[in-house]
TIDRENSE-231372 format. One record per residue (C-alpha): residue in one letter; x, y, z; residue number from 1. Coordinates in Angstrom, 2 decimals. Layout:
# TIDRENSE-231372
<"A", <X, Y, Z>, NUM>
...
***
This chain:
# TIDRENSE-231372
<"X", <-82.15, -16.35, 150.70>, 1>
<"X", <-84.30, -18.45, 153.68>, 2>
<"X", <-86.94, -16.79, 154.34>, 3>
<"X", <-88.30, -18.55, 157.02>, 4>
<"X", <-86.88, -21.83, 158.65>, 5>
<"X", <-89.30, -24.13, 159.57>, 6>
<"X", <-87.03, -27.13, 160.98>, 7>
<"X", <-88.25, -27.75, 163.83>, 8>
<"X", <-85.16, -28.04, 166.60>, 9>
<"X", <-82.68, -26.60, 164.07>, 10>
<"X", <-81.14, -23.34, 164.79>, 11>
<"X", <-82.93, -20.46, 163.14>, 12>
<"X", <-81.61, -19.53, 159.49>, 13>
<"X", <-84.34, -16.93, 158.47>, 14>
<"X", <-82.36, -14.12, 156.28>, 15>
<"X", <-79.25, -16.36, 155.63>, 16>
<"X", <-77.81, -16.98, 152.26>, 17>
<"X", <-78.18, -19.78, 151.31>, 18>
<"X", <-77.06, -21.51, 147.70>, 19>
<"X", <-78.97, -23.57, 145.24>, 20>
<"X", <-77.47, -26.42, 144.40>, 21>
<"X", <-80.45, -27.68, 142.02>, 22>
<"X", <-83.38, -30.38, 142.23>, 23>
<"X", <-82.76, -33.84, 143.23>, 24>
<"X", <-84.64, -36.88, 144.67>, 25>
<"X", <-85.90, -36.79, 147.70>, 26>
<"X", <-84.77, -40.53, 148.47>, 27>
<"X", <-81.97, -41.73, 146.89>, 28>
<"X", <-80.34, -37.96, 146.48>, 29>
<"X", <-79.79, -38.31, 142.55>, 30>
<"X", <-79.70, -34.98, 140.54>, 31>
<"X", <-83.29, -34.54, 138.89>, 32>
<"X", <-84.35, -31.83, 136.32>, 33>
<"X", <-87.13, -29.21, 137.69>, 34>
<"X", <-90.71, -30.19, 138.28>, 35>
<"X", <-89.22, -34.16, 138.89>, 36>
<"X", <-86.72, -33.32, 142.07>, 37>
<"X", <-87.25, -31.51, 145.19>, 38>
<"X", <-84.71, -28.43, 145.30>, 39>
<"X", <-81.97, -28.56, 147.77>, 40>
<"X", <-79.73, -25.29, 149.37>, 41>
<"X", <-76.84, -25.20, 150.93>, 42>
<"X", <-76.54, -23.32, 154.04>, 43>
<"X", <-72.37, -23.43, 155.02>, 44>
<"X", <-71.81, -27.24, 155.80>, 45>
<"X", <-76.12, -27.69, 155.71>, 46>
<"X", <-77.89, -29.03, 153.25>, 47>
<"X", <-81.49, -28.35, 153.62>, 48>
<"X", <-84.39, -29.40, 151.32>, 49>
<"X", <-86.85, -26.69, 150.23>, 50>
<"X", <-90.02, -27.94, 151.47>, 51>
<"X", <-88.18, -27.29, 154.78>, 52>
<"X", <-87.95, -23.35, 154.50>, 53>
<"X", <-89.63, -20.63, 152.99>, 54>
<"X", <-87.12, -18.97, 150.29>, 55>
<"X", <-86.25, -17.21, 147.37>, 56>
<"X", <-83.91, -16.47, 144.51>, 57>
<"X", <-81.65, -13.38, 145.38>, 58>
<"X", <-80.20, -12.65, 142.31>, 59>
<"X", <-79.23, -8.95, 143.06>, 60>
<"X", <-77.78, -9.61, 147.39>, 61>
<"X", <-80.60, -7.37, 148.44>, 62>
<"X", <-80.73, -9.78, 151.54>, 63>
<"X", <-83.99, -9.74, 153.72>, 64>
<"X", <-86.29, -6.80, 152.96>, 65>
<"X", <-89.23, -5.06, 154.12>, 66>
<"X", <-91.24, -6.54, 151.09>, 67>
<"X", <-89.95, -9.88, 152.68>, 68>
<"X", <-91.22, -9.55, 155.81>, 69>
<"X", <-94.72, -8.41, 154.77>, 70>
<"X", <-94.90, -10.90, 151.89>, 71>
<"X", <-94.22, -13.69, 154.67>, 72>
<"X", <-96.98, -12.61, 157.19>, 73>
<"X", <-99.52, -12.37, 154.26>, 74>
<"X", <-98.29, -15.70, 153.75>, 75>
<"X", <-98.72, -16.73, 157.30>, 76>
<"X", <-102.23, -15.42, 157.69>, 77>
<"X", <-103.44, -17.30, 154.70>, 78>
<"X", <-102.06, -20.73, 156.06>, 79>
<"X", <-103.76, -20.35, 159.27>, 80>
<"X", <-106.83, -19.08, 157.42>, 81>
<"X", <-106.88, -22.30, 154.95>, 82>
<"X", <-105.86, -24.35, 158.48>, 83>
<"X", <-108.45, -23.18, 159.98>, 84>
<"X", <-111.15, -23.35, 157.18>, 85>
<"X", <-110.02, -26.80, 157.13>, 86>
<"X", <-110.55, -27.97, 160.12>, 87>
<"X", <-114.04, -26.25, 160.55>, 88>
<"X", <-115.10, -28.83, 157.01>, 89>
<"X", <-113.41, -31.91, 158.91>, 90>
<"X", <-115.89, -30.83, 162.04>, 91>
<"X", <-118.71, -30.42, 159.63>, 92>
<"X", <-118.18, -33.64, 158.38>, 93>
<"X", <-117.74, -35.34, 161.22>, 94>
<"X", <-121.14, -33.59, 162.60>, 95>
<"X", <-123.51, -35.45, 160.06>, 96>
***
């Protein structure tokens, strides 16, 4: 399930269903067991790498949900909060 799609230019997939087809390399596109490949759906004839969308396993087809959404903007709000904290130490920084 894509959560969120953040491809920029691509058409929107947030709340399609998407499959996992597993963990490969990132360069050459060779199969790669977890925690040494990047995972990699399939969205119809798309093949999208996870780094480029938020998603999750849905095991049971309970599609988007309200728990979802909410878990996404708490997710949102914490990026721009670490962004932002961030940048604010790189303008210290730069200050001394």
């Amino acid at each position: 399930m894509i959560l969120l799609d953040c491809r920029e230019g691509e058409p929107d997939r947030t709340g399609t269903t998407a499959v996992f087809e597993g963990f490969f390399d990132l360069e050459s596109g060779e199969p790669r067991r977890p925690g040494n490949g990047v995972p990699r759906l399939r969205i119809g004839d798309d093949r999208v790498w996870g780094f480029e969308c938020w998603w999750r396993a849905d095991p049971e087809k309970a599609g988007f949900t309200a728990a979802d959404r909410e878990d996404l903007e708490a997710s949102k709000r914490l990026l721009r909060g670490l962004l932002r904290a961030a940048r604010r130490a790189g303008q210290r920084a730069f200050a001394r």
